[in-house]
C-alpha positions in Angstrom: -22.6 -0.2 -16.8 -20.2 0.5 -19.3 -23.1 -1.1 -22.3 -25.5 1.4 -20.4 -23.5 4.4 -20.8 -22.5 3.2 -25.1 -26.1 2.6 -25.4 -27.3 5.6 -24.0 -25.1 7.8 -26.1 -25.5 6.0 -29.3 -29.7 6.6 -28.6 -28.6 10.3 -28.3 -26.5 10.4 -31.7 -29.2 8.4 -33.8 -32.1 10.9 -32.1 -29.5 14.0 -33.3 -28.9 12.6 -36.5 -32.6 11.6 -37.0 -33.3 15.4 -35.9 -31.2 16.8 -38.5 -32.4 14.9 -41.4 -35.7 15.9 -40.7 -34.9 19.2 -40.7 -32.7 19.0 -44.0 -35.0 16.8 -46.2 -37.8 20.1 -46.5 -34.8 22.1 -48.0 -34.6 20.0 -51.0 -38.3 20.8 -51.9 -37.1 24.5 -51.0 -38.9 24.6 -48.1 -37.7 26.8 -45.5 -37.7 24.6 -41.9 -35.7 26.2 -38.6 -34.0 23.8 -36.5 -35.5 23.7 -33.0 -32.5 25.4 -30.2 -31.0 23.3 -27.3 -33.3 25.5 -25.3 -36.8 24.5 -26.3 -35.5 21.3 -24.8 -33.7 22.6 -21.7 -36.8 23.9 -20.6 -39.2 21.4 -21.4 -37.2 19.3 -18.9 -37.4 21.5 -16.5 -34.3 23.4 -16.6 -33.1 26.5 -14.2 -33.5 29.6 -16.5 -29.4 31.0 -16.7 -30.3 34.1 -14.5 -31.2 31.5 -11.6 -27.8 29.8 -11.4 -24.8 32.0 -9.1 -22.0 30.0 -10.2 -19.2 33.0 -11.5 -19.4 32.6 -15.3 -22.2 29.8 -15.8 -24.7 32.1 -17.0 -23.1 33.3 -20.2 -21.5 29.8 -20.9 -25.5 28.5 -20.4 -27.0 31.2 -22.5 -24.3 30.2 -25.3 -25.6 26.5 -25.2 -29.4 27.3 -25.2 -28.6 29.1 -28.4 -27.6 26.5 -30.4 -29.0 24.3 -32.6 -30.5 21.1 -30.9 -29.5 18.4 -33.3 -25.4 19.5 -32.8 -25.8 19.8 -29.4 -27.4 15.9 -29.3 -25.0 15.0 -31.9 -22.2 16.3 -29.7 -23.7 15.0 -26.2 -24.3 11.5 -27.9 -20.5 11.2 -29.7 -19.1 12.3 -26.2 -21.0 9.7 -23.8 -20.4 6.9 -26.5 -16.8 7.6 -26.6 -16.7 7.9 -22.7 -18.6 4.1 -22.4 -16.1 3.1 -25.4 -12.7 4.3 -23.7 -14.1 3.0 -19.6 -12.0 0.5 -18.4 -13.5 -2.4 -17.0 -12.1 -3.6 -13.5 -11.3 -6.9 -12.8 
């Protein structure tokens, strides 16, 4: 379980990093090129708008992560469940 979880967050931080050089590479032709938000992607997958959810503060903290760019917040999800496989314990 413990590979599952490193592998699964090290597919997340090579598609964020993969996302992010495709976005800078137009810039050194001086080509403008907007990285795509964490929302475009939430909602593709079928995720509750933040106005649905009536947990007492999840909206704005959901509406804060939406806005941001998609290749930190895969970045950031990928480092975290890599480190989280990584540091597991294994039970003997």
């Amino acid at each position: 379980m413990r590979a599952v979880v490193i592998t699964i967050g090290a597919c997340i931080l090579i598609g964020g990093i993969s996302l992010a050089v495709q976005h800078a590479l137009p810039m050194q032709h001086n080509i403008y090129s907007r990285v795509p938000e964490a929302g475009v992607l939430w909602y593709a997958l079928g995720g509750p708008t933040p106005d649905r959810l009536t947990w007492l503060g999840v909206e704005g903290l959901l509406v804060s992560f939406l806005d941001l760019p998609l290749d930190l917040v895969l970045v950031t999800a990928g480092t975290c469940l890599a480190l989280i496989g990584l540091a597991a314990r294994t039970r003997h």
